[in-house]
C-alpha positions as CSV (number, residue, x, y, z in Angstrom):
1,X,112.5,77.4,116.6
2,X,115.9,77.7,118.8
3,X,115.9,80.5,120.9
4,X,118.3,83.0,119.1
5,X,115.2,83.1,116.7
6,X,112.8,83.7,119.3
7,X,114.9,86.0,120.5
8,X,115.5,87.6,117.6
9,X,111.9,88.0,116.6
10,X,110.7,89.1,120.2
11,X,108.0,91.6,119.6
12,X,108.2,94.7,122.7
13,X,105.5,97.0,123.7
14,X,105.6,101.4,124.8
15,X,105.0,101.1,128.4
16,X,103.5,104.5,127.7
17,X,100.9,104.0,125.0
18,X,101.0,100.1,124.5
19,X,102.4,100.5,120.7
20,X,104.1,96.8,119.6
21,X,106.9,96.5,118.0
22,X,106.9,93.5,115.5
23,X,109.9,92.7,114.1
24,X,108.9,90.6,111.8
25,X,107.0,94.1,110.5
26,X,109.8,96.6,111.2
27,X,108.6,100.3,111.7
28,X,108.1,102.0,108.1
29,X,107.6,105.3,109.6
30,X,110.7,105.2,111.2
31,X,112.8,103.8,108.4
32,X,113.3,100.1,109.7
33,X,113.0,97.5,107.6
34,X,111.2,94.6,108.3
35,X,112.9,91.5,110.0
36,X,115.0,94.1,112.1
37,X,115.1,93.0,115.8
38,X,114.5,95.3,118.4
39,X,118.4,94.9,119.6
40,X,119.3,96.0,115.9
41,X,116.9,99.1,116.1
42,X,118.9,102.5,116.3
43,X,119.1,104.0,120.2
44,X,117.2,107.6,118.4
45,X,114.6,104.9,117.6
46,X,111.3,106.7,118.8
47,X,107.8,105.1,119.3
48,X,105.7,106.0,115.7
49,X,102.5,106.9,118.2
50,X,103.8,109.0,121.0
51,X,107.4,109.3,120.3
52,X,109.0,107.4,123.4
53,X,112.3,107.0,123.7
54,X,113.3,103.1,123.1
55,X,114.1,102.7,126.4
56,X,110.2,103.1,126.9
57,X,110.1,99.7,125.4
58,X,109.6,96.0,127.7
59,X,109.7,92.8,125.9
60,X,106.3,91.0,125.5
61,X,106.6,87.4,126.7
């Protein structure tokens, strides 16, 4: 896999309840589609479990 996939499909984590994003999964509950990366995910994006802004969010390595 060349890195602009791994990039693409890197998963990030709340820092404030531990909620993952996985791309590869999207966020049904907040209307984005699967395969969506987390660059691609609207700034109002909040986190489904405690509503976190999406600059709560780290990448998981």
């Amino acid at each position: 896999m060349n890195e602009d996939k791994k990039e693409k499909f890197m998963q990030y984590r709340c820092c404030h309840c531990g909620y993952i994003y996985d791309p590869s999964k999207g966020c049904e509950k907040n209307n984005v589609k699967p395969n969506t990366s987390f660059e691609e995910v609207p700034e109002e994006y909040r986190c489904p479990v405690c509503k976190s802004k999406k600059s709560g969010f780290v990448p998981i390595k």
